[in-house]
N, C-alpha and C positions, 0 to 999 in steps of 0.2 A: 366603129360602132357595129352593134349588129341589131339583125331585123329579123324577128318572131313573127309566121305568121299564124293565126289563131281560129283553125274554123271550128266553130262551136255548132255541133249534131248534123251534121252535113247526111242529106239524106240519100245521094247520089252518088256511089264509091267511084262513075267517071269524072262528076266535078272535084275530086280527091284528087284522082292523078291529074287532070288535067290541072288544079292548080301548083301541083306539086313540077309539073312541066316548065310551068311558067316563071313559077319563081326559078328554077335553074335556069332558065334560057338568060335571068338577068343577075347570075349572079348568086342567090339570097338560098338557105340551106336548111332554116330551122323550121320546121313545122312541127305544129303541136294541134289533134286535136280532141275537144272536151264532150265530155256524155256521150252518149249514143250517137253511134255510125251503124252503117251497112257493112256487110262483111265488104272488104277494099279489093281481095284476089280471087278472080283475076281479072277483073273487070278496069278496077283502079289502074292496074299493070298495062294495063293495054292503051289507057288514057297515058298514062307517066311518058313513055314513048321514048326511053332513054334517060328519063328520069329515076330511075327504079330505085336506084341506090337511095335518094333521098325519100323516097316513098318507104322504102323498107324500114329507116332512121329516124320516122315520124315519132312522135313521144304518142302515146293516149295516155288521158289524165278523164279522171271523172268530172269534173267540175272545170269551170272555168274560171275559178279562183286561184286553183292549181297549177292553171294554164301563164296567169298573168302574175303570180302574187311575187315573181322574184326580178318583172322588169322595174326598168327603169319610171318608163314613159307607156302609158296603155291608151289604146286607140279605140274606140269601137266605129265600125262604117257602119253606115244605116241608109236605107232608098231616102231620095228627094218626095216622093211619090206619100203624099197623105201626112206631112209634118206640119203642124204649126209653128213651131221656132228652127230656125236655121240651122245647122250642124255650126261647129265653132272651122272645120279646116275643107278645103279642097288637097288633092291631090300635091299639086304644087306650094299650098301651104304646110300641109306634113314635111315635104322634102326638105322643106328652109329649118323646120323643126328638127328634122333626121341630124342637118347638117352639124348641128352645135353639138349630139355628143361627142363621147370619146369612143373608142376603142371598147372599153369596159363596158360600155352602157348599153341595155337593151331595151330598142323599143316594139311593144307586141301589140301589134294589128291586129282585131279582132274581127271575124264576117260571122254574119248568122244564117241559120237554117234557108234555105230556097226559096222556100215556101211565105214565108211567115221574116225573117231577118232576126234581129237580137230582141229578146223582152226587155220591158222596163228596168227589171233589176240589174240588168247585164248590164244595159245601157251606162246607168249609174254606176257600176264600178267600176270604170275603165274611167279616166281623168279627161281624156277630151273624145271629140266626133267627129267625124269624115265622111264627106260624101261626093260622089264625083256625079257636077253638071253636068246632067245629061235633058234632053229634048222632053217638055211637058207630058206632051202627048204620049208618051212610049219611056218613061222615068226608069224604071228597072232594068238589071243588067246578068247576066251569066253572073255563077260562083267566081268560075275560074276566070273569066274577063275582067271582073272587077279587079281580080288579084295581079293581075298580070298590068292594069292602069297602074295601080300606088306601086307595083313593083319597077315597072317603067320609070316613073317619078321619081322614086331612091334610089335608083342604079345612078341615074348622072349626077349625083351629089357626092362630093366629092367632105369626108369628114373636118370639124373644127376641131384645133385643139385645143381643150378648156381639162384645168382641174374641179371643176364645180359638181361634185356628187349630187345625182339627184337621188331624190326618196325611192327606193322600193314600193311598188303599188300595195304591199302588204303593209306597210306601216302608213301610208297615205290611209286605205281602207280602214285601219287601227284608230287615226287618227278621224275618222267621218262619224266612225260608230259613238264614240268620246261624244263628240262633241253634238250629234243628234239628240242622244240621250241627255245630256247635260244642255241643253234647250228646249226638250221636253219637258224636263222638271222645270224649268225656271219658268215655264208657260211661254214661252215663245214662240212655239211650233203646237200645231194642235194637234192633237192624239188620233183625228179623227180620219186626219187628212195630212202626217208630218212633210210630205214627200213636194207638197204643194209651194212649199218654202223653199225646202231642204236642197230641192234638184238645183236650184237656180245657187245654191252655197256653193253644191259639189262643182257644180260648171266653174264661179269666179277660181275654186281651190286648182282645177287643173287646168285655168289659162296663166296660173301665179307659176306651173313651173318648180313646186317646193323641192327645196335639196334635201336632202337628210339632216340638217341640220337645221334647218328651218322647221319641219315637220315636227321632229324632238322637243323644238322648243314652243310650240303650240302645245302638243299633248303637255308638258310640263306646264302650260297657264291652266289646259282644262282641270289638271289631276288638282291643282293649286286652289280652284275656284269650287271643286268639286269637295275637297278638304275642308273649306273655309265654308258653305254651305253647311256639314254634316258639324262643325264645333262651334 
């Protein structure tokens, strides 16, 4: 299996290398990251600390659609610090999840900005959430610390072997826009406010785990229901 990790607009080119550090010390290779950064050299370079190569190998992608739209499995971590509802995974709950891909399968961890974490919309397009228990009082954590806990956490996971294709988060995401809009129209969801519903759909869709097969055959009820409305 492999592991993408995703910082979106990181605003600190040493929390760059330093997570670029980290993930090599355990292992993990793929960095990608989305929007706006700081220029990384040579500041990044000096954080990396023997990491370089991977730092140099980093993708930049504008968007963070870009970033995630070809995994398998998409994650976003978010602070404990000012949430009303729970994140769905801890650290230790990802790993059990890491466990069952394959080889083929990619799952992309997503971190947000330092300052501020991922916006609502981000939030929402990545399938499930993560966050690691940490102390009330003092709730946030480093870029790179953070990265370096889930990284921690999926190094001693050792891969299952399963043929169970899961969906690409681009056809997941293909399949949310479906079927939003096709609950918009039917009045299901209100216009004013659709996301008040909707988040809590998107949450049940990415604790279900959809395969690509499973996901095909939703869009195929919506397209169905969508037809049979318009004749």
């Amino acid at each position: 299996m492999s592991l993408r990790i995703v910082l979106v607009e990181p605003q600190e080119a040493g929390n760059v290398g330093a997570a670029a550090r980290v993930m090599k010390n355990f292992g993990f290779d793929d960095l990608r990251i989305a929007g706006k950064h700081p220029q990384l050299l040579p500041v990044a370079g000096w954080w990396a600390s023997g990491a370089d190569d991977l730092l140099a190998n980093a993708t930049l992608v504008p968007t963070l659609a870009e970033a995630i739209g070809d995994a398998h499995v998409t994650v976003a971590t978010t602070s404990s610090r000012g949430r009303t509802t729970p994140a769905d995974m801890t650290p230790v709950d990802l790993a059990q999840l890491y466990a069952t891909l394959t080889s083929e399968q990619t799952l992309a961890l997503v971190f947000g900005r330092e300052d501020s974490g991922l916006t609502r919309d981000e939030l929402v397009s990545c399938q499930r959430t993560a966050v690691i228990p940490t102390h009330p009082q003092f709730p946030t954590m480093n870029l790179a610390q953070s990265v370096g806990v889930f990284c921690y956490e999926l190094s001693q996971i050792a891969p299952a072997r399963t043929a169970r294709e899961l969906a690409p988060a681009a056809l997941i995401e293909r399949l949310h826009e479906r079927a939003e809009a096709l609950l918009l129209e039917v009045g299901f969801l209100h216009e004013n406010n659709p996301a008040r519903i909707y988040d809590d759909l998107r949450a049940i869709a990415g604790r279900a785990d959809l395969d690509a097969r499973e996901a095909t055959i939703l869009l195929g009820v919506l397209r169905q229901i969508e037809w049979k409305l318009r004749n």
